[in-house]
PDB file of N, H, CA, C and O in Angstrom:
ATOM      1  N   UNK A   1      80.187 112.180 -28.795  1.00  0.00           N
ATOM      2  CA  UNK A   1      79.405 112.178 -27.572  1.00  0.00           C
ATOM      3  C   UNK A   1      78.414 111.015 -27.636  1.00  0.00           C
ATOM      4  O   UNK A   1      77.584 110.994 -28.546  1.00  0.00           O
ATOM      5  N   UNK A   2      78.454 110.171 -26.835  1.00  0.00           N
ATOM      6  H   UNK A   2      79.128 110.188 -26.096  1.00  0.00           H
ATOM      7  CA  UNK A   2      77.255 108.980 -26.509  1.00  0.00           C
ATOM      8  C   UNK A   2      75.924 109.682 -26.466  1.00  0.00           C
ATOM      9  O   UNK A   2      75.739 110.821 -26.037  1.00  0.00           O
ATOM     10  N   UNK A   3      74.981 108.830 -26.983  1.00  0.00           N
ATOM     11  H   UNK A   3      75.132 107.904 -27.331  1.00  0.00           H
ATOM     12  CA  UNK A   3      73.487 109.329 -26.650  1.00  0.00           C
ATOM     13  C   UNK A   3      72.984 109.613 -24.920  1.00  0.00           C
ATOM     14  O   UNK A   3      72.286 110.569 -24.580  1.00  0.00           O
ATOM     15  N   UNK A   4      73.421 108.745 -24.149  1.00  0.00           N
ATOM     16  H   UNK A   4      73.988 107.969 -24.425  1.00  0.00           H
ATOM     17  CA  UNK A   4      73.555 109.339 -22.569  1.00  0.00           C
ATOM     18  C   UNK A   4      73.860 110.608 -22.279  1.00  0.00           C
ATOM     19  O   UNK A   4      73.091 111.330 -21.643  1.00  0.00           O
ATOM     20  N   UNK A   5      75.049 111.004 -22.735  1.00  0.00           N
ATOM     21  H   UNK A   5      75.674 110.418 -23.251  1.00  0.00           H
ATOM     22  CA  UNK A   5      75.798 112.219 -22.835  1.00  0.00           C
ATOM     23  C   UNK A   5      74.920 113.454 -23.394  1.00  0.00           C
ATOM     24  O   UNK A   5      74.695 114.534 -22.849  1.00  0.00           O
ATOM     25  N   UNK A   6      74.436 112.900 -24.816  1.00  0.00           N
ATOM     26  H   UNK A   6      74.620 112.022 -25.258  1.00  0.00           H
ATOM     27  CA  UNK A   6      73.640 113.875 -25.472  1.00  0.00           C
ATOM     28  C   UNK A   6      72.241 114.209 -24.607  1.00  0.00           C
ATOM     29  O   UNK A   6      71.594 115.225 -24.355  1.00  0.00           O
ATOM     30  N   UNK A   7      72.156 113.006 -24.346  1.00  0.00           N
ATOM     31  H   UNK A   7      72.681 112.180 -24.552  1.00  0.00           H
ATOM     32  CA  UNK A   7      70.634 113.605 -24.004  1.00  0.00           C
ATOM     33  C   UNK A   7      70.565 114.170 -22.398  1.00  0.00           C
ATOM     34  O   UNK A   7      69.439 114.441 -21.982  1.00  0.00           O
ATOM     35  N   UNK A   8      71.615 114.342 -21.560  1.00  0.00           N
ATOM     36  H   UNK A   8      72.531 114.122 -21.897  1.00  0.00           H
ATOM     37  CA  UNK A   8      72.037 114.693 -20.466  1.00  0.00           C
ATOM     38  C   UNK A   8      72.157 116.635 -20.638  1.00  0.00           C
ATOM     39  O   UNK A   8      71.863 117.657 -20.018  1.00  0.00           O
ATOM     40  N   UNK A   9      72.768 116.207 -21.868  1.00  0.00           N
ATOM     41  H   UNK A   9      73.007 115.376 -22.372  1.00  0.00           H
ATOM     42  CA  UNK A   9      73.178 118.028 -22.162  1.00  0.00           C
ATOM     43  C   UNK A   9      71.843 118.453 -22.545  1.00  0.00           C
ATOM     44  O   UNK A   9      71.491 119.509 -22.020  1.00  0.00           O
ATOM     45  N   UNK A  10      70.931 117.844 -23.404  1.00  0.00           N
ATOM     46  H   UNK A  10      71.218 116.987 -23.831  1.00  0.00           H
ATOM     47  CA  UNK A  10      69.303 118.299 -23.787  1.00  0.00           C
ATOM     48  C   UNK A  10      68.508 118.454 -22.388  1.00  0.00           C
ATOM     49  O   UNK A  10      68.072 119.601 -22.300  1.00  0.00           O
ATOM     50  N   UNK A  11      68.165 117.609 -21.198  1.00  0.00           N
ATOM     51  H   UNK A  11      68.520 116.677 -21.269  1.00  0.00           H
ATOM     52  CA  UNK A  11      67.639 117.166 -20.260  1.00  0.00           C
ATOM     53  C   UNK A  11      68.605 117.287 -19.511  1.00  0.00           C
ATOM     54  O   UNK A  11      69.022 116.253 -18.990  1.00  0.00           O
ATOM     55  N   UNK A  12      69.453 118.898 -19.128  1.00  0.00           N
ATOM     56  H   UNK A  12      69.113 119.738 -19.551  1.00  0.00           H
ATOM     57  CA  UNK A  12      70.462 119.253 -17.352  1.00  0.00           C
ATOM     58  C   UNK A  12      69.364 118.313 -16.494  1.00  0.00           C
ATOM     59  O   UNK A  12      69.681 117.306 -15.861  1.00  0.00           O
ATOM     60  N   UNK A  13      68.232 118.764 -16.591  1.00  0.00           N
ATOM     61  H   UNK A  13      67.973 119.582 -17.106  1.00  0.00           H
ATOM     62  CA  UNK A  13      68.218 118.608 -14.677  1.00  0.00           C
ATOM     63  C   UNK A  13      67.197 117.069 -14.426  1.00  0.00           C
ATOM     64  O   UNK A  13      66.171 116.809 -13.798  1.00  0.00           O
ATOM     65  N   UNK A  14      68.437 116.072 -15.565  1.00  0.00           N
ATOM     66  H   UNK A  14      69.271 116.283 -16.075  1.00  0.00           H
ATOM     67  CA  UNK A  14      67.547 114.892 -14.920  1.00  0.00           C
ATOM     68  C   UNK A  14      68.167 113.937 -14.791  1.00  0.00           C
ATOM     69  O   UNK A  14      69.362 114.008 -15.080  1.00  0.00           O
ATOM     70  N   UNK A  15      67.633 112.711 -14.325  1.00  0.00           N
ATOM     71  H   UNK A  15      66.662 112.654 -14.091  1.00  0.00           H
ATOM     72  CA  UNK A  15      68.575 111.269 -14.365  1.00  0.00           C
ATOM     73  C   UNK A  15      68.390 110.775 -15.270  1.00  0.00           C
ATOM     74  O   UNK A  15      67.256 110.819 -15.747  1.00  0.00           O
ATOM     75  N   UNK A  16      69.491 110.034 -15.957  1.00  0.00           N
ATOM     76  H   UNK A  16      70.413 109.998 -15.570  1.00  0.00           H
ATOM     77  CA  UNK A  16      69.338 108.989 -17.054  1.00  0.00           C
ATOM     78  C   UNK A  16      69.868 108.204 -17.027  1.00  0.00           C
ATOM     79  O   UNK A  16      70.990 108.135 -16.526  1.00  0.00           O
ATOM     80  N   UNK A  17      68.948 106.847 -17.833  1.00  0.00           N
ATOM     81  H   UNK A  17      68.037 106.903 -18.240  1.00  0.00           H
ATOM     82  CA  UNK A  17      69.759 104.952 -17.322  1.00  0.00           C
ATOM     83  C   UNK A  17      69.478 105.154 -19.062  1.00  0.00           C
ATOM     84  O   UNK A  17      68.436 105.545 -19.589  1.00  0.00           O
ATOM     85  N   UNK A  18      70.839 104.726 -19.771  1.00  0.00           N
ATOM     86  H   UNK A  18      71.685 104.409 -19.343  1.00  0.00           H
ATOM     87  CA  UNK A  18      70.448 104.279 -20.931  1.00  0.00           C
ATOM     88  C   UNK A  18      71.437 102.918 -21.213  1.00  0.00           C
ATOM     89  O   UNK A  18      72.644 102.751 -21.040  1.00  0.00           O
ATOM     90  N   UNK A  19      70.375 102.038 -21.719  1.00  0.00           N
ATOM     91  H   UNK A  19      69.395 102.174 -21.859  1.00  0.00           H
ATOM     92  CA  UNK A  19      70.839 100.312 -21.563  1.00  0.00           C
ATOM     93  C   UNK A  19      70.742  99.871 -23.261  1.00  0.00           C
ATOM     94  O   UNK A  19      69.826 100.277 -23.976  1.00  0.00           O
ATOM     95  N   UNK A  20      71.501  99.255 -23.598  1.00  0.00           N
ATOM     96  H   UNK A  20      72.245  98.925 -23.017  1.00  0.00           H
ATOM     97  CA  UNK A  20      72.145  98.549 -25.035  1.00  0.00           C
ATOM     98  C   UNK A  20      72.665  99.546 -25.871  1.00  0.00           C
ATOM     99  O   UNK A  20      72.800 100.746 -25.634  1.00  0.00           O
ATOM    100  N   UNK A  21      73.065  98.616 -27.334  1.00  0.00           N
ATOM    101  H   UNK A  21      72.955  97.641 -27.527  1.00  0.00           H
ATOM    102  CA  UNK A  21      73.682  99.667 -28.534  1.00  0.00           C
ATOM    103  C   UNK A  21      72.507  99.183 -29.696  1.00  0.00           C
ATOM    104  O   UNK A  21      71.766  98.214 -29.537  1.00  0.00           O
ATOM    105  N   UNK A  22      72.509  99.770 -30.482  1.00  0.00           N
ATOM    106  H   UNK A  22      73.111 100.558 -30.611  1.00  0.00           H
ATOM    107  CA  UNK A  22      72.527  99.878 -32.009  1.00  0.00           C
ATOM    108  C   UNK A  22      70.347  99.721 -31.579  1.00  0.00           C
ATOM    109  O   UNK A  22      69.604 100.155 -30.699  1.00  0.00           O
ATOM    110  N   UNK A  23      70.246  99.170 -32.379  1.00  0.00           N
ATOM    111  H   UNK A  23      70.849  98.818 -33.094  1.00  0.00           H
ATOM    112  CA  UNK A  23      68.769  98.675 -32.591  1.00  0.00           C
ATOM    113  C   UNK A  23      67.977  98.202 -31.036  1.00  0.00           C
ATOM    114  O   UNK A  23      66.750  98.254 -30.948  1.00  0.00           O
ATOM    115  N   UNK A  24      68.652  97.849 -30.123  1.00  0.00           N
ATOM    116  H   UNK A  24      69.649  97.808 -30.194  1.00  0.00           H
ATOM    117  CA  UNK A  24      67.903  97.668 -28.943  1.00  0.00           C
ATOM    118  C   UNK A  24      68.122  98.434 -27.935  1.00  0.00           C
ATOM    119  O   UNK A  24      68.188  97.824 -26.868  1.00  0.00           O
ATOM    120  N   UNK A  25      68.261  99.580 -27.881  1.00  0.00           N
ATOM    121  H   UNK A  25      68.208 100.075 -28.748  1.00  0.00           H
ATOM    122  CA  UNK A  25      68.554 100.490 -26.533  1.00  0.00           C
ATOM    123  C   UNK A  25      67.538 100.724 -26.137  1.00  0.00           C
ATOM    124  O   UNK A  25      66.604 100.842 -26.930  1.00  0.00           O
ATOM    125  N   UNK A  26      67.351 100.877 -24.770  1.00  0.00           N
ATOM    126  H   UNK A  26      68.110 100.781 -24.126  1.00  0.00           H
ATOM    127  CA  UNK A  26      66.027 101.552 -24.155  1.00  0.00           C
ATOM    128  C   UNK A  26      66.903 102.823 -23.011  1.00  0.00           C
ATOM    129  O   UNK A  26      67.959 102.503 -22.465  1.00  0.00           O
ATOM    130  N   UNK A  27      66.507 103.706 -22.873  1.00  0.00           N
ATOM    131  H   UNK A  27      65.650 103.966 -23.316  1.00  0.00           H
ATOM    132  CA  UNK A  27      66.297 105.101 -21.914  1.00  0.00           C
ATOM    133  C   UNK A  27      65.088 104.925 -21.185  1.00  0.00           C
ATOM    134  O   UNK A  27      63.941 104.552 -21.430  1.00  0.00           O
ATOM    135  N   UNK A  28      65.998 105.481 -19.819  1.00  0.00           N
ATOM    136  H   UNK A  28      66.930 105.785 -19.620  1.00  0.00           H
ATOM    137  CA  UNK A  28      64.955 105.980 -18.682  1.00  0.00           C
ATOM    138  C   UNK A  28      65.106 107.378 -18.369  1.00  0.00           C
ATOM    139  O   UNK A  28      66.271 107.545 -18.008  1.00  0.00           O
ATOM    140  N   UNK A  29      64.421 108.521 -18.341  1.00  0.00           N
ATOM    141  H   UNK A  29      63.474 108.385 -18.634  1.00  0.00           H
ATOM    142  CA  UNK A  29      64.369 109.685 -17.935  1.00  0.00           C
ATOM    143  C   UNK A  29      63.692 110.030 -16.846  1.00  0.00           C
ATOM    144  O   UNK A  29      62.517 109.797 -16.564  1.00  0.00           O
ATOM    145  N   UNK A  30      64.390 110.518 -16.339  1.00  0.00           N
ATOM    146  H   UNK A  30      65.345 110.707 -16.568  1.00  0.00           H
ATOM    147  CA  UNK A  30      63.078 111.207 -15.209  1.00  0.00           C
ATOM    148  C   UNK A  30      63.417 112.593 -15.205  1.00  0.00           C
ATOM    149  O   UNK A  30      64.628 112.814 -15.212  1.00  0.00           O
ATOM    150  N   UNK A  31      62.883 113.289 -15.198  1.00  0.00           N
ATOM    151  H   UNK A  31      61.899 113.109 -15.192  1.00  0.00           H
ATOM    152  CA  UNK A  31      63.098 115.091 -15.353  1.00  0.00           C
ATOM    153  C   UNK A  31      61.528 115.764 -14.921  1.00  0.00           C
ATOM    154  O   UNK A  31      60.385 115.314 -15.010  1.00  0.00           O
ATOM    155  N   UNK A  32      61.989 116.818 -14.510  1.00  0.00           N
ATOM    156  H   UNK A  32      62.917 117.184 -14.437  1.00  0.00           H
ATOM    157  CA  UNK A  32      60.412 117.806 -13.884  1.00  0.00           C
ATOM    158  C   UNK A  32      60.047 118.087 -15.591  1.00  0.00           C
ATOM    159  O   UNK A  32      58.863 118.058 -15.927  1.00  0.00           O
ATOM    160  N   UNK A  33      60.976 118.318 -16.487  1.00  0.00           N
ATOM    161  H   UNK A  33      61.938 118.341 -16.214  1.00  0.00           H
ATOM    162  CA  UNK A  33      60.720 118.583 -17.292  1.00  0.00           C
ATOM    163  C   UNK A  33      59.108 118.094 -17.826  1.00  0.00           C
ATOM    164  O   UNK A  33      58.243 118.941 -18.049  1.00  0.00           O
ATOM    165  N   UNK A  34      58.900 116.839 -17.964  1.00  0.00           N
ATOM    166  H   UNK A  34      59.603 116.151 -17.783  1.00  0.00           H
ATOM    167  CA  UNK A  34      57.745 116.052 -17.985  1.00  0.00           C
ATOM    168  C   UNK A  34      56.338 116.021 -17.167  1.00  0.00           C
ATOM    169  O   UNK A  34      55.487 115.136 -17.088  1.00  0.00           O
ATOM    170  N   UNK A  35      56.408 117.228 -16.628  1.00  0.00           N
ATOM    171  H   UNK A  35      57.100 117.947 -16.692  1.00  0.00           H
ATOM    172  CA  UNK A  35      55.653 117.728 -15.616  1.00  0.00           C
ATOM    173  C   UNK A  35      54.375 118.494 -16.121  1.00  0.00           C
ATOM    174  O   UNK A  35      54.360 119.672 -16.477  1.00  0.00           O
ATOM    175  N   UNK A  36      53.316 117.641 -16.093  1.00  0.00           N
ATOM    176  H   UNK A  36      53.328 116.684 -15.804  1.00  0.00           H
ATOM    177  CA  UNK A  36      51.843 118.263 -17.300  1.00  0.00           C
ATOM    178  C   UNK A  36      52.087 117.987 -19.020  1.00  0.00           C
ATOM    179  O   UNK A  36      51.753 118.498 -20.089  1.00  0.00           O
ATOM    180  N   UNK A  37      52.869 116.869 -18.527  1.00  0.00           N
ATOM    181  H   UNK A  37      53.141 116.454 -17.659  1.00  0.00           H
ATOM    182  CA  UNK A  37      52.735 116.492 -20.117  1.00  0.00           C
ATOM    183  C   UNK A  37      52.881 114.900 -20.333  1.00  0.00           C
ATOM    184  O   UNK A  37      53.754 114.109 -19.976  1.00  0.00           O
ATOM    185  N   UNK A  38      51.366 114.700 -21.249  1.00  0.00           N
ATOM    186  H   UNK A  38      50.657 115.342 -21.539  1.00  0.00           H
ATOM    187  CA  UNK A  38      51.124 113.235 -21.128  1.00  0.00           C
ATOM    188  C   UNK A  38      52.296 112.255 -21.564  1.00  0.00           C
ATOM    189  O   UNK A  38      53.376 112.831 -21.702  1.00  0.00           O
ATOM    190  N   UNK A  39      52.299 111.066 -21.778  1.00  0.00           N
ATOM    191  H   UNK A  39      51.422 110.598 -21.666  1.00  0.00           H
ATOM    192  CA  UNK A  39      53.575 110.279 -22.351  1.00  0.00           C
ATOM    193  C   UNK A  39      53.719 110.711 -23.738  1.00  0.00           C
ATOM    194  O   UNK A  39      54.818 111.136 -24.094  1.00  0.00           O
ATOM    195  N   UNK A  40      52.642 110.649 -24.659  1.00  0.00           N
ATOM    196  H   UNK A  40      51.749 110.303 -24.370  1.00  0.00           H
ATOM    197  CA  UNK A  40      53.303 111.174 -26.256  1.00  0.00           C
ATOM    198  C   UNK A  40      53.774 112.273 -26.227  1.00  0.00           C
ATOM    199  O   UNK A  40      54.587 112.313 -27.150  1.00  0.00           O
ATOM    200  N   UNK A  41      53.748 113.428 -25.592  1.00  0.00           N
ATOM    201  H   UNK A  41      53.088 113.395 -24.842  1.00  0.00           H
ATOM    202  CA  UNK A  41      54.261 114.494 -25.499  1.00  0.00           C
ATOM    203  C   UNK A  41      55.746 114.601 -25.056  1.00  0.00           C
ATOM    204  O   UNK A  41      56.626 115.409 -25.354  1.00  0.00           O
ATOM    205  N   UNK A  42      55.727 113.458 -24.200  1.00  0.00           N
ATOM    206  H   UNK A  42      55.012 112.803 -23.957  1.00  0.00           H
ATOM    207  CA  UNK A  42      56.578 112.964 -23.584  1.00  0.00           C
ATOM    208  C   UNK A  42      57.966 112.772 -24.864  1.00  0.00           C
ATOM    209  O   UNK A  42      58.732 113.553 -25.427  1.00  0.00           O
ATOM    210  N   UNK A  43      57.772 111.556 -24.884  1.00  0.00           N
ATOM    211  H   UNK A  43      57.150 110.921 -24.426  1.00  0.00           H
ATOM    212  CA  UNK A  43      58.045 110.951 -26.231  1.00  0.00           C
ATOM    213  C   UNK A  43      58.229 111.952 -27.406  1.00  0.00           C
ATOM    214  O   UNK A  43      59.342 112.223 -27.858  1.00  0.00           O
ATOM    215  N   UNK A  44      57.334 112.364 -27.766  1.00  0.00           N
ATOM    216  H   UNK A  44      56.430 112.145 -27.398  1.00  0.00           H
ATOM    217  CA  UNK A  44      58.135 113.390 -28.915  1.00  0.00           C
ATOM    218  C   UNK A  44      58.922 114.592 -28.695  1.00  0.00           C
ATOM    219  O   UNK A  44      59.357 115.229 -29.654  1.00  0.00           O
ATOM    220  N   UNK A  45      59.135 114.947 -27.480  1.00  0.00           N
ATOM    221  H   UNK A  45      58.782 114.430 -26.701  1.00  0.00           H
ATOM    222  CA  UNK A  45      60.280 115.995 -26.814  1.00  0.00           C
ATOM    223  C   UNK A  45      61.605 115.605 -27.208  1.00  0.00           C
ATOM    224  O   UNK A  45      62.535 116.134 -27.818  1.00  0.00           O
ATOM    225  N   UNK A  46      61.266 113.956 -26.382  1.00  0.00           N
ATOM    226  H   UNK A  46      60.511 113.526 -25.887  1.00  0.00           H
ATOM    227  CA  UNK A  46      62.831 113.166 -26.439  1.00  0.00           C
ATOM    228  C   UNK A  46      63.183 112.661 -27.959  1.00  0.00           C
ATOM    229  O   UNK A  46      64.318 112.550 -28.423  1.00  0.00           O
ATOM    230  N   UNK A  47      62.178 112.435 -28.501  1.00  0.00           N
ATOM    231  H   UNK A  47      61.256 112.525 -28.124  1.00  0.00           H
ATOM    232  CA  UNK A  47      62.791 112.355 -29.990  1.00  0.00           C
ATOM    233  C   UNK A  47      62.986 113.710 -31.089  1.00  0.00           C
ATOM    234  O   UNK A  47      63.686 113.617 -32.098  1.00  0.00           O
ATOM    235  N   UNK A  48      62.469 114.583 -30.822  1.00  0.00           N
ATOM    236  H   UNK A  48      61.900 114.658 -30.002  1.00  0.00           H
ATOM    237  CA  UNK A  48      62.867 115.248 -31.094  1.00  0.00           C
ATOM    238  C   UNK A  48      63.990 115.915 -30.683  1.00  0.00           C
ATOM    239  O   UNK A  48      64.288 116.666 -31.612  1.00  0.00           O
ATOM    240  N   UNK A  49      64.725 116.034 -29.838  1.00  0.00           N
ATOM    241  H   UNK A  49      64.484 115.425 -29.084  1.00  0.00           H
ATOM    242  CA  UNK A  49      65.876 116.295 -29.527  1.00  0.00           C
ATOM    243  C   UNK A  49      66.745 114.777 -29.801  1.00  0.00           C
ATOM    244  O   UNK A  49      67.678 114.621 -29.013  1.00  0.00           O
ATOM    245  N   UNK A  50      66.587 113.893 -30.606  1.00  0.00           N
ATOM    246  H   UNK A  50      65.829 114.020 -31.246  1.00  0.00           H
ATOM    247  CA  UNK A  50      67.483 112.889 -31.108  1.00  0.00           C
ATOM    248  C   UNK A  50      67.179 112.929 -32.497  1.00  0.00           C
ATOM    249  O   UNK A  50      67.670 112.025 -33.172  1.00  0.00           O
ATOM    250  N   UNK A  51      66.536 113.707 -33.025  1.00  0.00           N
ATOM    251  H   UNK A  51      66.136 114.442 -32.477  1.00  0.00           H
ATOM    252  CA  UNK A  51      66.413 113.963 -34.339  1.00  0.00           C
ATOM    253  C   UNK A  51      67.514 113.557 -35.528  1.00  0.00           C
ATOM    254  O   UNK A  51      67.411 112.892 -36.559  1.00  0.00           O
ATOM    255  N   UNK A  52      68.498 114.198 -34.960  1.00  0.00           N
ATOM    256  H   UNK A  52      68.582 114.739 -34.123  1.00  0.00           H
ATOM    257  CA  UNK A  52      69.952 114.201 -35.989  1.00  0.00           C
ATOM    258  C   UNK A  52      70.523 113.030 -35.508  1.00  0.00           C
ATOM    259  O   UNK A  52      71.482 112.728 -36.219  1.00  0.00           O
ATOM    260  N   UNK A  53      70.303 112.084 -34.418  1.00  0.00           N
ATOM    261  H   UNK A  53      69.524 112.329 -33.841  1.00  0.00           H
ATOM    262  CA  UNK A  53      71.214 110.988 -34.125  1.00  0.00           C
ATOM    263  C   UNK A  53      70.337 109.761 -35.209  1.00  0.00           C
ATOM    264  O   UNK A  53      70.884 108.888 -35.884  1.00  0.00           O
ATOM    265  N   UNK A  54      68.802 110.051 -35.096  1.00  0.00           N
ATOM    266  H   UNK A  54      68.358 110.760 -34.548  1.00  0.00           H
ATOM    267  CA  UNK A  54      68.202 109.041 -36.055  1.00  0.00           C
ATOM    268  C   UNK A  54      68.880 109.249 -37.685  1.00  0.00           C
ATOM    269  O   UNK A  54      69.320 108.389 -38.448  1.00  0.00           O
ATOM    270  N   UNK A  55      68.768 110.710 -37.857  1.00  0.00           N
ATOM    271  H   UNK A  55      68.410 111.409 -37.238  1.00  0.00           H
ATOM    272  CA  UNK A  55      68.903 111.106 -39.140  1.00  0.00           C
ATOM    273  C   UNK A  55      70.689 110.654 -39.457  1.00  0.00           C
ATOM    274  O   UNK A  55      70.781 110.066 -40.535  1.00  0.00           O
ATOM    275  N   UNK A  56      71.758 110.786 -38.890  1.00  0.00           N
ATOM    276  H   UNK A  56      71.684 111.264 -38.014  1.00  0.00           H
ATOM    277  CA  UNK A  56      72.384 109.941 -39.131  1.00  0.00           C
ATOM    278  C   UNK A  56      72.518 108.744 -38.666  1.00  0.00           C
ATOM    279  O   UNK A  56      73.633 108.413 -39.067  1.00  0.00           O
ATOM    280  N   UNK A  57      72.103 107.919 -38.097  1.00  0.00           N
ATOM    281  H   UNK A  57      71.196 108.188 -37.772  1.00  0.00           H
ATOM    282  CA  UNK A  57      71.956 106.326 -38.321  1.00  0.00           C
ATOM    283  C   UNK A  57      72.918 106.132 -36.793  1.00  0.00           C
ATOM    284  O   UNK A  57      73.053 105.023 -36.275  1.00  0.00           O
ATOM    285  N   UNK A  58      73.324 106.969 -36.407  1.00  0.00           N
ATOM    286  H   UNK A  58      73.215 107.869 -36.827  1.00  0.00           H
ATOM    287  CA  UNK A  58      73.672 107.000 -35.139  1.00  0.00           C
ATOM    288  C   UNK A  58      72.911 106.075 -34.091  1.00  0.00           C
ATOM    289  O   UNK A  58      73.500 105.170 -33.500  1.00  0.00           O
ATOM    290  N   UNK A  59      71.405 106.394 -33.876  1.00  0.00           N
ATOM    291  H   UNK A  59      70.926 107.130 -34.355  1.00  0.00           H
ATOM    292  CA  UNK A  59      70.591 105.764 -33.386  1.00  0.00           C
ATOM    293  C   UNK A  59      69.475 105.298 -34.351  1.00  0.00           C
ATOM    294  O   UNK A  59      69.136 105.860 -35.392  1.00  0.00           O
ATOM    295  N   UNK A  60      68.943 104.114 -33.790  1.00  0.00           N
ATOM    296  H   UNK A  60      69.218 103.657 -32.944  1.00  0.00           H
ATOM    297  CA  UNK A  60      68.087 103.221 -35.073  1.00  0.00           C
ATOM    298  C   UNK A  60      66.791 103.150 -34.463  1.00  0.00           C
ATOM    299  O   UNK A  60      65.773 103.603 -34.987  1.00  0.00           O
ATOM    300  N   UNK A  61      66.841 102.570 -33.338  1.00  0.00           N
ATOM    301  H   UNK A  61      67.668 102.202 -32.913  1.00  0.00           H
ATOM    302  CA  UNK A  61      65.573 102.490 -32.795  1.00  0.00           C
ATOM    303  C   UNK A  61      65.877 102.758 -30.728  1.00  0.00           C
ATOM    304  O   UNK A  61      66.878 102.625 -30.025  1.00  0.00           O
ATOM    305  N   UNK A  62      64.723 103.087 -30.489  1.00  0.00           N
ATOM    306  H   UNK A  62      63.909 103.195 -31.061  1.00  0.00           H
ATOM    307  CA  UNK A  62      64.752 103.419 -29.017  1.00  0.00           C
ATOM    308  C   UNK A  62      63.133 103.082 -28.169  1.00  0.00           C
ATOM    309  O   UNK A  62      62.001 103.180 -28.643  1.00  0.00           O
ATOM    310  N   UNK A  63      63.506 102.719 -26.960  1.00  0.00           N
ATOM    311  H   UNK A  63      64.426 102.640 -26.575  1.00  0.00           H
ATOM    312  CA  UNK A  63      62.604 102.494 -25.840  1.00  0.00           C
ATOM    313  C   UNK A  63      62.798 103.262 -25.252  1.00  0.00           C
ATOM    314  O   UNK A  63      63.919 103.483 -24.793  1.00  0.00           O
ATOM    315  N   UNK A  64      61.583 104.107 -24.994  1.00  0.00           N
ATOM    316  H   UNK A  64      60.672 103.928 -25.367  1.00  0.00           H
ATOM    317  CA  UNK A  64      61.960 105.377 -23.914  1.00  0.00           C
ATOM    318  C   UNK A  64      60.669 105.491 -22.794  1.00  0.00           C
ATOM    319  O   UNK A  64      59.477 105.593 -23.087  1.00  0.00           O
ATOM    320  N   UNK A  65      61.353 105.435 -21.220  1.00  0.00           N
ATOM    321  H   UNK A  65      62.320 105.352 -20.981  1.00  0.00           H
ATOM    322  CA  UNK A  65      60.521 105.281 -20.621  1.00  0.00           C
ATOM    323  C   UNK A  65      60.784 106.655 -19.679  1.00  0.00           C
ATOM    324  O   UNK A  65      61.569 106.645 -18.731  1.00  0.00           O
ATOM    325  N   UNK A  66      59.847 108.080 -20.170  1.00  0.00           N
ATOM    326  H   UNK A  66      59.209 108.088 -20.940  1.00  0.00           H
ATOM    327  CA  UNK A  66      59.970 108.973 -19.369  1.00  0.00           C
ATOM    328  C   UNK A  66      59.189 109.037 -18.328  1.00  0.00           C
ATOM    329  O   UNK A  66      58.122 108.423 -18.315  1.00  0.00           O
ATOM    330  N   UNK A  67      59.561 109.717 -17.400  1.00  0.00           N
ATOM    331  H   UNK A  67      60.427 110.216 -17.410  1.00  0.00           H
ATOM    332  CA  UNK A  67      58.755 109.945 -15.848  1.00  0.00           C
ATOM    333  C   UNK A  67      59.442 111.523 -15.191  1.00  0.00           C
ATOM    334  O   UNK A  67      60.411 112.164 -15.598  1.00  0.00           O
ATOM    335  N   UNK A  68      58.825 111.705 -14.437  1.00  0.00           N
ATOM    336  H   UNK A  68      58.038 111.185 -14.107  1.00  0.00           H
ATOM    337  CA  UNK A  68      58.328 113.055 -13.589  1.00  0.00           C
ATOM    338  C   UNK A  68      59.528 112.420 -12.485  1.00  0.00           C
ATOM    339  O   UNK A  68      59.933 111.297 -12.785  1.00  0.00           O
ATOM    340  N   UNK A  69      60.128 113.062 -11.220  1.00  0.00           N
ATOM    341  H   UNK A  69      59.798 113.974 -10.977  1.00  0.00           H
ATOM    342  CA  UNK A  69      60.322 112.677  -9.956  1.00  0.00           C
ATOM    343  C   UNK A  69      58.946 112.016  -9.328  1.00  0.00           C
ATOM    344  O   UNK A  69      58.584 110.844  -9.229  1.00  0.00           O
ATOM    345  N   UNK A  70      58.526 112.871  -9.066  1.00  0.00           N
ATOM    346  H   UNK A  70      58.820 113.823  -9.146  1.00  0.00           H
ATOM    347  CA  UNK A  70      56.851 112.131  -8.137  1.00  0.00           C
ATOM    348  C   UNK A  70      56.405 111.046  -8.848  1.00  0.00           C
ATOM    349  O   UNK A  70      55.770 110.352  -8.055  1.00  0.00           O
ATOM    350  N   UNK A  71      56.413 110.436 -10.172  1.00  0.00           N
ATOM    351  H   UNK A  71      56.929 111.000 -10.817  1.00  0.00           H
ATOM    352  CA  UNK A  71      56.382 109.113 -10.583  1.00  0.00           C
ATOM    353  C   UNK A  71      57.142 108.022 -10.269  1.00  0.00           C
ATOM    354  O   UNK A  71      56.756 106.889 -10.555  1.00  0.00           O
ATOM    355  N   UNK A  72      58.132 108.222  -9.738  1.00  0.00           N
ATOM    356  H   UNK A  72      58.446 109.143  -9.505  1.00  0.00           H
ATOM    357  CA  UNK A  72      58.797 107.384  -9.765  1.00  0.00           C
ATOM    358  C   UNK A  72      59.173 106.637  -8.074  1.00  0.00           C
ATOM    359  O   UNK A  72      59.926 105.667  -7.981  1.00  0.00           O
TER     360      UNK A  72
END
């Protein structure tokens, strides 16, 4: 399963743009999910649910730019 994929099944009810491979990918999320919760909170949701893709080397590094609907 692609990290798009994965993080689609973590985050049902949101949109996702995820752009490059290996060491330069960046993600865009937008989900209600993110709704009363600042960006680091933000941020450690989504990495934490990529936990095991870092831990196997799957994913190396990431840009993640989450948002709300009404942010965007």
């Amino acid at each position: 399963m692609n990290i798009a994929s994965y993080l689609q099944s973590q985050f049902p009810d949101s949109e996702i743009s995820f752009f490059g491979e290996d060491c330069r990918s960046k993600v865009l999320i937008i989900s209600s999910q993110f709704e009363g919760l600042n960006t680091l909170d933000r941020h450690r949701l989504i990495m934490s649910s990529l936990k095991e893709k870092f831990q196997s080397g799957e994913l190396h590094a990431l840009s993640i730019d989450a948002k709300t609907p009404t942010e965007v």
